[in-house]
N, CA, C and O of each residue as an XYZ file, in Angstrom:
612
protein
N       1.480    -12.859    -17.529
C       0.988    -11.485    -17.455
C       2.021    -10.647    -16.707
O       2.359    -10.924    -15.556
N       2.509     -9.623    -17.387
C       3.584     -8.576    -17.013
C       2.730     -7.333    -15.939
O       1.643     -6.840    -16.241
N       3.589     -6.962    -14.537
C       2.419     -6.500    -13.576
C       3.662     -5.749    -13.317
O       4.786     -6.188    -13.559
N       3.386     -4.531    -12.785
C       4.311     -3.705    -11.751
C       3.585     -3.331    -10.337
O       2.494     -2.764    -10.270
N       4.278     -3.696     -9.346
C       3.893     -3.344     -8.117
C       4.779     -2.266     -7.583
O       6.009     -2.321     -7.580
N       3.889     -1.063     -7.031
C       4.445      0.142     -6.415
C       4.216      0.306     -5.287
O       3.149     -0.156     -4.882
N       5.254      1.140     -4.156
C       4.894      1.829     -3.077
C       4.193      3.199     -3.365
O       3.795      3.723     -4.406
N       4.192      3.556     -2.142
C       3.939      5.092     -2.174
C       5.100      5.972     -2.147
O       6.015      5.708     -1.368
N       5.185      7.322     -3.160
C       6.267      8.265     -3.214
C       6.516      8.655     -1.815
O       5.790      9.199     -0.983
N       7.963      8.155     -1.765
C       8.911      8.657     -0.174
C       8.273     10.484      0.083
O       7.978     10.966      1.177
N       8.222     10.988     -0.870
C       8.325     12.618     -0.496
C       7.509     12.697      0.238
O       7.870     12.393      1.375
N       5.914     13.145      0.086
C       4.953     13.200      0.558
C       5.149     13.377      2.192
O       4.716     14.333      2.835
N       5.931     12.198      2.758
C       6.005     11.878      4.118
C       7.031     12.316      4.844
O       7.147     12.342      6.070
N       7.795     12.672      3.981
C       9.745     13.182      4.455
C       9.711     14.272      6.019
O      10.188     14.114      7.143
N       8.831     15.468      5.324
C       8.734     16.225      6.258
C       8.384     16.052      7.577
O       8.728     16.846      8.453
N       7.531     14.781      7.837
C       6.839     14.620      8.896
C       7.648     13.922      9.864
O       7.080     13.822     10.952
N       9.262     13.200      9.785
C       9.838     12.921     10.280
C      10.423     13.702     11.338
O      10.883     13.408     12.441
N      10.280     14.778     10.700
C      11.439     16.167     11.663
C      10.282     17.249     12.717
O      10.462     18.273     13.377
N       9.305     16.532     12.482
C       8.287     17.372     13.438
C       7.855     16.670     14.882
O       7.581     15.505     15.172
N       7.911     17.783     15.584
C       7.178     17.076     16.791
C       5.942     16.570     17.180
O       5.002     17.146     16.631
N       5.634     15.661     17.964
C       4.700     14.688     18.205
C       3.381     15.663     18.427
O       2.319     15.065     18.249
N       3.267     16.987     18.767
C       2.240     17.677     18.526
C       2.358     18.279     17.485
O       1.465     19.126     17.486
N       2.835     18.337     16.741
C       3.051     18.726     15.210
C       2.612     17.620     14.242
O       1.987     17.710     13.185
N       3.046     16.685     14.805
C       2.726     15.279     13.819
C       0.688     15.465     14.039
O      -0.078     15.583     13.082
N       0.179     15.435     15.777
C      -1.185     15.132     15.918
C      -2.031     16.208     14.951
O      -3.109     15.818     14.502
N      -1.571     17.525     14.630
C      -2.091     18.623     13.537
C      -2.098     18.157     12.327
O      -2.783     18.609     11.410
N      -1.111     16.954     12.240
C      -1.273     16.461     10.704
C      -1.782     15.323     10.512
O      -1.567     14.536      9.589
N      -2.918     15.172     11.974
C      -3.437     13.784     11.992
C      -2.254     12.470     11.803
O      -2.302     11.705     10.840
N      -1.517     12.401     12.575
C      -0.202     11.549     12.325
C       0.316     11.170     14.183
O       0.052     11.718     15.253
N       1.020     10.154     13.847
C       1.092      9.537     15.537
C       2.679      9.073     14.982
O       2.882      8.671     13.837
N       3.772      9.221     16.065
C       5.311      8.461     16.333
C       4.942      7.243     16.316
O       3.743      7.050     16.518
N       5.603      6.350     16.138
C       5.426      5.054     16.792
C       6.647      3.969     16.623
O       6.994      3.474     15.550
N       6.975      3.821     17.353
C       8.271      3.133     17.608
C       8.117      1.679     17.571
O       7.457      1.155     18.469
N       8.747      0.803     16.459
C       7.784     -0.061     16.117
C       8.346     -1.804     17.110
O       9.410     -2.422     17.143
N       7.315     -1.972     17.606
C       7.446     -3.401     18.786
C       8.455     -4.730     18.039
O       9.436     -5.323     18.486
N       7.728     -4.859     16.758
C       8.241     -6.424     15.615
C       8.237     -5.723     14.837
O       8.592     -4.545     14.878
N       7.696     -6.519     13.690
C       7.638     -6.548     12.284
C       5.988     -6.353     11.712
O       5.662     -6.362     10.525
N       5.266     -6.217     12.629
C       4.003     -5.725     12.329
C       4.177     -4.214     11.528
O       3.010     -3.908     11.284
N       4.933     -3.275     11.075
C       4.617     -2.498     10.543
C       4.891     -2.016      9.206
O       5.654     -1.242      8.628
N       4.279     -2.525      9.052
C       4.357     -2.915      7.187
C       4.674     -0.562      6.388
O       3.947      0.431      6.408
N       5.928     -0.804      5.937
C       6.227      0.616      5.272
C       5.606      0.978      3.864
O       6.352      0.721      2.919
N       4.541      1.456      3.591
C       4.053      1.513      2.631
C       4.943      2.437      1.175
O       4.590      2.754      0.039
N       5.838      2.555      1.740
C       7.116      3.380      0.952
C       7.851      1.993      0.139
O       7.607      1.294     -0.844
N       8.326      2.036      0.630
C       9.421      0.700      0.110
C       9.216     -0.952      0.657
O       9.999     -1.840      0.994
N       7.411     -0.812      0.521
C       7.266     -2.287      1.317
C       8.329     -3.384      1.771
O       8.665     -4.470      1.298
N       8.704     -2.673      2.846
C       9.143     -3.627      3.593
C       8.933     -3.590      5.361
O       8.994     -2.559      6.032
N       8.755     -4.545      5.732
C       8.709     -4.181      7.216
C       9.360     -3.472      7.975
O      10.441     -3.959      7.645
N       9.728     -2.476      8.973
C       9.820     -2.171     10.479
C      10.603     -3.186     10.887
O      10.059     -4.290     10.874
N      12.102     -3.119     11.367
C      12.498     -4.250     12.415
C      12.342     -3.327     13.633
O      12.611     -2.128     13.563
N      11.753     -4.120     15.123
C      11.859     -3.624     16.346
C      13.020     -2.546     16.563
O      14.232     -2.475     16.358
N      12.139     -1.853     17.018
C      13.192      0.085     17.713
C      12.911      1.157     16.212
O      12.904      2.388     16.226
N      12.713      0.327     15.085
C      12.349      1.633     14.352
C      11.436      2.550     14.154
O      10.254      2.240     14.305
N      11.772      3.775     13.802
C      10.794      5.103     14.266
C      10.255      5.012     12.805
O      10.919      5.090     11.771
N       8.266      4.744     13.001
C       7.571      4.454     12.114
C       6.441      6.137     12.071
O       6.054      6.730     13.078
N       6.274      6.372     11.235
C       5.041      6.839     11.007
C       4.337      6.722     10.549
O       4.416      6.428      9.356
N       2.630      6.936     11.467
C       0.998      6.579     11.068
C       0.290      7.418     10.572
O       0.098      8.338     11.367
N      -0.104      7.526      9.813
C      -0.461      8.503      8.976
C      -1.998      8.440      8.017
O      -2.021      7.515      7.205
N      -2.787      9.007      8.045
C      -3.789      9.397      6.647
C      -3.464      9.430      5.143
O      -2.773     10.360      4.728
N      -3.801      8.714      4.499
C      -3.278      9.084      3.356
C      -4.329      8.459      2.222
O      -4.794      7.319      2.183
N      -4.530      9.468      1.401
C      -5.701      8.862      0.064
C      -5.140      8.593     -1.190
O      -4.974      9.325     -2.166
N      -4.872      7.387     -0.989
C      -4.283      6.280     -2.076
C      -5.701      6.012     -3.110
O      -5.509      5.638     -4.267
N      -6.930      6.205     -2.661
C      -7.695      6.113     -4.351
C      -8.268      7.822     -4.476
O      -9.228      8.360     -3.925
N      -7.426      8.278     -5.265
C      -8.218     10.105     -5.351
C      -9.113     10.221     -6.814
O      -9.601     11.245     -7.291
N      -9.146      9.269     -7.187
C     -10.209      9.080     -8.240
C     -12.324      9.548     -7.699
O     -13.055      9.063     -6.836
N     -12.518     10.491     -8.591
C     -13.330     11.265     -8.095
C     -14.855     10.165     -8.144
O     -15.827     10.562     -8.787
N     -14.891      9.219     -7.633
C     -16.180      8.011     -7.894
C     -16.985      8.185     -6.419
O     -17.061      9.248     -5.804
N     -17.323      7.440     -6.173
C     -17.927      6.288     -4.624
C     -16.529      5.821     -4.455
O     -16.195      6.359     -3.399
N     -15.660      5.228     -4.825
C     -14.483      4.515     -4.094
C     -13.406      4.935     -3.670
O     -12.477      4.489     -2.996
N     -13.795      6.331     -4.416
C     -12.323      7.533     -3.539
C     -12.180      7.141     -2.482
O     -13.169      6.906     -1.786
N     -10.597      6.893     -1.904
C     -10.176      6.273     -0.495
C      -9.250      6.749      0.175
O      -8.180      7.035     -0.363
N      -9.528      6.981      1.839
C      -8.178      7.001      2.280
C      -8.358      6.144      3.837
O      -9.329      5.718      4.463
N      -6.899      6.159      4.057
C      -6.333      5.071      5.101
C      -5.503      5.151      5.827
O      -4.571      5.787      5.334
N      -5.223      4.656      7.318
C      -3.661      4.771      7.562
C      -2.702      4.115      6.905
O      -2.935      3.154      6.171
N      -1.703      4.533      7.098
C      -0.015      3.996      6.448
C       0.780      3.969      7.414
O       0.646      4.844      8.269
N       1.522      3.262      7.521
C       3.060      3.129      8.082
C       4.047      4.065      7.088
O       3.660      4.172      5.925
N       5.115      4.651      7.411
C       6.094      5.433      6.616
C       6.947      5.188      7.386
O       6.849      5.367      8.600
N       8.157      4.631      6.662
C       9.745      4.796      7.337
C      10.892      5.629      7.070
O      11.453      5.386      6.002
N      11.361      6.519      7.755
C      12.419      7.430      7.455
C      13.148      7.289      6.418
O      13.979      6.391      6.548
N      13.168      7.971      5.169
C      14.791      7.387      4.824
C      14.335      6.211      3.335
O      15.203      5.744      2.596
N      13.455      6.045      3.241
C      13.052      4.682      2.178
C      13.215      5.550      0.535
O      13.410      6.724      0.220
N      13.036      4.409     -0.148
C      13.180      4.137     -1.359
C      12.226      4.035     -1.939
O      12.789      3.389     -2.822
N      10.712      4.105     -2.456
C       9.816      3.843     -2.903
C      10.102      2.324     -4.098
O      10.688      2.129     -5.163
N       9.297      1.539     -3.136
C       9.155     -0.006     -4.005
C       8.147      0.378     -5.366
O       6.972      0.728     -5.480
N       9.422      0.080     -6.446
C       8.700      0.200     -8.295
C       9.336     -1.230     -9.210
O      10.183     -1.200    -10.103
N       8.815     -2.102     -8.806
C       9.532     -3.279     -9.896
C       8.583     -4.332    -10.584
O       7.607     -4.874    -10.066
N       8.974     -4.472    -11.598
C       7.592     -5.678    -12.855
C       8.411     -6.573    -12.390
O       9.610     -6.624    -12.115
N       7.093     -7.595    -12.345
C       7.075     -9.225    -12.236
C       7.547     -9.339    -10.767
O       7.760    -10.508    -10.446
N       7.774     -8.394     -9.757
C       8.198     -9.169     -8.660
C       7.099     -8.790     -7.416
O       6.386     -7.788     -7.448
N       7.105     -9.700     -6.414
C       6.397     -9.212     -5.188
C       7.169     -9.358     -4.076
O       7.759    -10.414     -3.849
N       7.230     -8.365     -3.325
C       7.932     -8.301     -1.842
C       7.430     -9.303     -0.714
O       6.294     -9.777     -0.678
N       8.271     -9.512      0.044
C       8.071    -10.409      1.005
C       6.831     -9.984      1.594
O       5.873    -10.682      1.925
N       7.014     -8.483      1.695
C       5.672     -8.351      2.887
C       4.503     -8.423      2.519
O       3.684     -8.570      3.426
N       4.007     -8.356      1.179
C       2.638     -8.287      0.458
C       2.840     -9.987      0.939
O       2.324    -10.248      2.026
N       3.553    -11.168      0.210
C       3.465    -13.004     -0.068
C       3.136    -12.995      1.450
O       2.407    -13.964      1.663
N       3.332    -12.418      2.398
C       3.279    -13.322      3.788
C       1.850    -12.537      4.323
O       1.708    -12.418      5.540
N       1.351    -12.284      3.889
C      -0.020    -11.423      4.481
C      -1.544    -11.846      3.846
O      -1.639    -12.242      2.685
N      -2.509    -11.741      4.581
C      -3.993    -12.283      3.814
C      -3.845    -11.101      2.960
O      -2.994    -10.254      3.231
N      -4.857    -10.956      1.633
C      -4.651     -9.736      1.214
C      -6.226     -9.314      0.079
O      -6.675    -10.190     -0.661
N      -6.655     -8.366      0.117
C      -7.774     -7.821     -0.455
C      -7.105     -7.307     -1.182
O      -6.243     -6.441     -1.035
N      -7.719     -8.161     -2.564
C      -7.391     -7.495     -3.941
C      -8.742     -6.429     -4.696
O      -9.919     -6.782     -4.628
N      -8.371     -5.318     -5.282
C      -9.327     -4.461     -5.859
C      -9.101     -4.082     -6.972
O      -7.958     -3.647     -7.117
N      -9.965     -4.061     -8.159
C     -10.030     -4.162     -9.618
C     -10.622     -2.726     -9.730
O     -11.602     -2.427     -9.048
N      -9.982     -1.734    -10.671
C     -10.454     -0.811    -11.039
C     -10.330     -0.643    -12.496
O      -9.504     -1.200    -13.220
N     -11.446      0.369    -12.913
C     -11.120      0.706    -14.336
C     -10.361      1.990    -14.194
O      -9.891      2.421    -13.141
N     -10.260      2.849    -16.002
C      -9.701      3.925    -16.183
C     -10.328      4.726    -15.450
O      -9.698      5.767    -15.634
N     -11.348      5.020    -14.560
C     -12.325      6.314    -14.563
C     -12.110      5.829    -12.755
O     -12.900      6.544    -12.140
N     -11.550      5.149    -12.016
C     -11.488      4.628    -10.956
C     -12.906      3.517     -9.830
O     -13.153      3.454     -8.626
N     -13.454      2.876    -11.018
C     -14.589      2.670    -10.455
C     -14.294      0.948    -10.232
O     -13.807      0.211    -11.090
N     -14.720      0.548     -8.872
C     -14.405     -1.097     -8.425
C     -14.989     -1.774     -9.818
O     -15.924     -1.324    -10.480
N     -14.214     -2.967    -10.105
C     -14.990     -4.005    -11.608
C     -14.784     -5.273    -10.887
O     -14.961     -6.389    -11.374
N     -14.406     -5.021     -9.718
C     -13.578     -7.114     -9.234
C     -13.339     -7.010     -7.835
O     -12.896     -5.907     -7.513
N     -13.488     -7.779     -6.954
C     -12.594     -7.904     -5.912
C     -12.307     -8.813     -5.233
O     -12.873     -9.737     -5.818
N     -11.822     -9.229     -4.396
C     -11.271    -10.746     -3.701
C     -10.461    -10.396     -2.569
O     -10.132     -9.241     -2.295
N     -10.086    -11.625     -1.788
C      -9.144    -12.091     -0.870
C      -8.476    -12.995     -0.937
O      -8.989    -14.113     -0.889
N      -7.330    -12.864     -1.048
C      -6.453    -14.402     -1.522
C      -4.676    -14.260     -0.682
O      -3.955    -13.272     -0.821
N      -4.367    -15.310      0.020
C      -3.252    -15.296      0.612
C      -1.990    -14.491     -0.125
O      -1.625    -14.895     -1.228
N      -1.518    -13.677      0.316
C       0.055    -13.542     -0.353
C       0.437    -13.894     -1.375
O       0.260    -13.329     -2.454
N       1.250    -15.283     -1.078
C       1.716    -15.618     -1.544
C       1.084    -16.743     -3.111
O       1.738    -17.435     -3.891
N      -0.177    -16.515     -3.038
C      -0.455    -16.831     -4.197
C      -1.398    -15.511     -5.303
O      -2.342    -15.764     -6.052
N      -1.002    -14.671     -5.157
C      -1.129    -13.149     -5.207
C      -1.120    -13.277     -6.566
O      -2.219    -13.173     -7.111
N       0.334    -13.580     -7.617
C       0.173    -13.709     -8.846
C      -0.660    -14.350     -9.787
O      -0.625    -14.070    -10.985
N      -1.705    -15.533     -9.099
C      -2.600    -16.171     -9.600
C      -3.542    -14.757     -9.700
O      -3.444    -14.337    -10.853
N      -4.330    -13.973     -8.965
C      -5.042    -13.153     -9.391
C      -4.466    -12.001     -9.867
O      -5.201    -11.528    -10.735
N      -3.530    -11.369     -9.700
C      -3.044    -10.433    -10.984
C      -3.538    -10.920    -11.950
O      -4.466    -10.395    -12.565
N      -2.904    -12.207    -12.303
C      -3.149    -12.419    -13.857
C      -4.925    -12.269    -14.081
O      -5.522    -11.463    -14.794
N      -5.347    -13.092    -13.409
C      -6.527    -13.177    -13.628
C      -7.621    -12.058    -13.756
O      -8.434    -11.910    -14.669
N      -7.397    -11.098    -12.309
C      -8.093     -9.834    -12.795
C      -7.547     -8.919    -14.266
O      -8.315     -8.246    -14.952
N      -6.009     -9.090    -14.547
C      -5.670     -8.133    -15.974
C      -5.927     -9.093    -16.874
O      -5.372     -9.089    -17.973
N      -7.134    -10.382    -16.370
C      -7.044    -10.823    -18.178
C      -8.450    -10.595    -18.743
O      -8.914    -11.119    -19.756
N      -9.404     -9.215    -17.438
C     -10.509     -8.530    -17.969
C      -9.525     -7.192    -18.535
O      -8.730     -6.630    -17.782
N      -9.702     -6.830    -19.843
C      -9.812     -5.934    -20.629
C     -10.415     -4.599    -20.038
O     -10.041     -3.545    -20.553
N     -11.314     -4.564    -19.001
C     -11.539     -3.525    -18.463
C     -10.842     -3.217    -16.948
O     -11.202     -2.291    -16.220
N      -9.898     -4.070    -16.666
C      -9.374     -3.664    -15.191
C      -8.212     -2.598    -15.634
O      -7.703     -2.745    -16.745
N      -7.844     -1.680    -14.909
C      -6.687     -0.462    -15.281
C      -5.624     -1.077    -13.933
O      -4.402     -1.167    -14.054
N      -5.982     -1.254    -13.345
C      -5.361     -1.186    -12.214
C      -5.974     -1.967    -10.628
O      -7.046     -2.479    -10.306
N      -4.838     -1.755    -10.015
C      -5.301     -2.749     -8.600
C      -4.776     -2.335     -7.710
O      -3.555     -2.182     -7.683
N      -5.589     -2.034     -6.709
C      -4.797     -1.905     -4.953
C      -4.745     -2.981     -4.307
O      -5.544     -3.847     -4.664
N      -4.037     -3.223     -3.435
C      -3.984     -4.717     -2.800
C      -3.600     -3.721     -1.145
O      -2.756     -2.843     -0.968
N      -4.498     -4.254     -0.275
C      -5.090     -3.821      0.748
C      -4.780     -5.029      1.792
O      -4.927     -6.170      1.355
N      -4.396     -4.876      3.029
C      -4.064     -5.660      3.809
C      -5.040     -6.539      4.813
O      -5.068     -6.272      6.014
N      -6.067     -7.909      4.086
C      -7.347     -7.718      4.670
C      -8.011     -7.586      5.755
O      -9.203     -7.289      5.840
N      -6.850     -7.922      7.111
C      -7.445     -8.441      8.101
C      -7.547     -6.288      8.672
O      -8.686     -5.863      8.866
N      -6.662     -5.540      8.802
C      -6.947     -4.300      9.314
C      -7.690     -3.316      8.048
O      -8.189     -2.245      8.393
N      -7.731     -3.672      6.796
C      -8.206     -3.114      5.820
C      -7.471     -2.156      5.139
O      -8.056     -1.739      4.139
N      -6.271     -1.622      5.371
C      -5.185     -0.727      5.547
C      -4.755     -0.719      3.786
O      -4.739     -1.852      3.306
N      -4.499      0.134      3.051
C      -4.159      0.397      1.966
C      -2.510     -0.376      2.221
O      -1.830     -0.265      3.241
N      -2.144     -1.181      0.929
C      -0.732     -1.574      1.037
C      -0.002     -1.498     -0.283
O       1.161     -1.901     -0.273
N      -0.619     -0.937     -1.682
C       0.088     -1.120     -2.978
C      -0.481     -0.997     -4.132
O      -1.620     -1.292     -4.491
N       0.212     -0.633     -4.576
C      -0.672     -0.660     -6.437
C      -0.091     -1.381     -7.042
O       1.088     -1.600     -6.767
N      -0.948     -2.224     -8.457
C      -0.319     -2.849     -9.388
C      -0.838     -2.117    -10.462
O      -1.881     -1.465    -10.397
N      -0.161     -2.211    -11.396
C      -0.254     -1.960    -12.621
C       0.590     -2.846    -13.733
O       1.737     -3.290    -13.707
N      -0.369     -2.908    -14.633
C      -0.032     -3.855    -15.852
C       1.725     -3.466    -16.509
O       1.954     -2.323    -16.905
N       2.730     -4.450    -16.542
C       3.694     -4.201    -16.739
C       4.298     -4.152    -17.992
O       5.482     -3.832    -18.095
């Protein structure tokens, strides 16, 4: 089963780099200078190495007009690339517990689960081999935190 996994578009967040820390709190947004590798970049999934300047942020990753319309914090890193590639998964999704979510065309839940990382591609396949799934967020389970979309590749 052919899958594409995406970040979130770099733009959106660009601006918020160059504002100050009471400028950031007006946009519901916090600095944070990141300790490890706990801060997963929802841009170009990849982690935060220690000393980098992260931003926390609100953001509604399901805007589908249902019950499951969603939003969440994010990590954002200065400067990224937005992660767009079929058949592959990033390190940081394989090394994480992870809540998988099945949606149709109209955005409404059809499936959901928890399954380690790194065996992640076992349920892709499995949720796109219902005919009614459109799509999938994969959610980070233990903080609940929005982390990615898949889509059928």
């Amino acid at each position: 089963m052919q899958f594409r996994i995406s970040g979130l578009p770099a733009e959106p967040f660009q601006h918020l780099f160059g504002l100050s820390d009471e400028d950031l709190r007006r946009h519901g947004a916090v600095r944070r200078i990141a300790e490890n590798s706990g801060y997963p970049c929802r841009v170009s999934l990849t982690d935060a190495q220690a000393g980098d300047e992260v931003i926390l942020v609100n953001y509604e990753h399901q805007d589908a007009d249902t019950p499951y319309r969603s939003r969440h914090a994010v990590y954002v890193r200065h400067g990224e690339t937005r992660y767009d590639k079929v058949g592959e998964i990033p390190e940081q999704l394989r090394k994480r517990l992870l809540s998988v979510r099945a949606f149709d065309e109209s955005g409404m839940m059809v499936d959901a689960d928890v399954i380690e990382g790194r065996l992640l591609e076992e349920m892709i396949g499995r949720f796109f081999a219902n005919d009614a799934v459109a799509y999938l967020h994969l959610h980070y389970a233990r903080p609940g935190c929005y982390a990615a979309r898949v889509d059928r590749g």
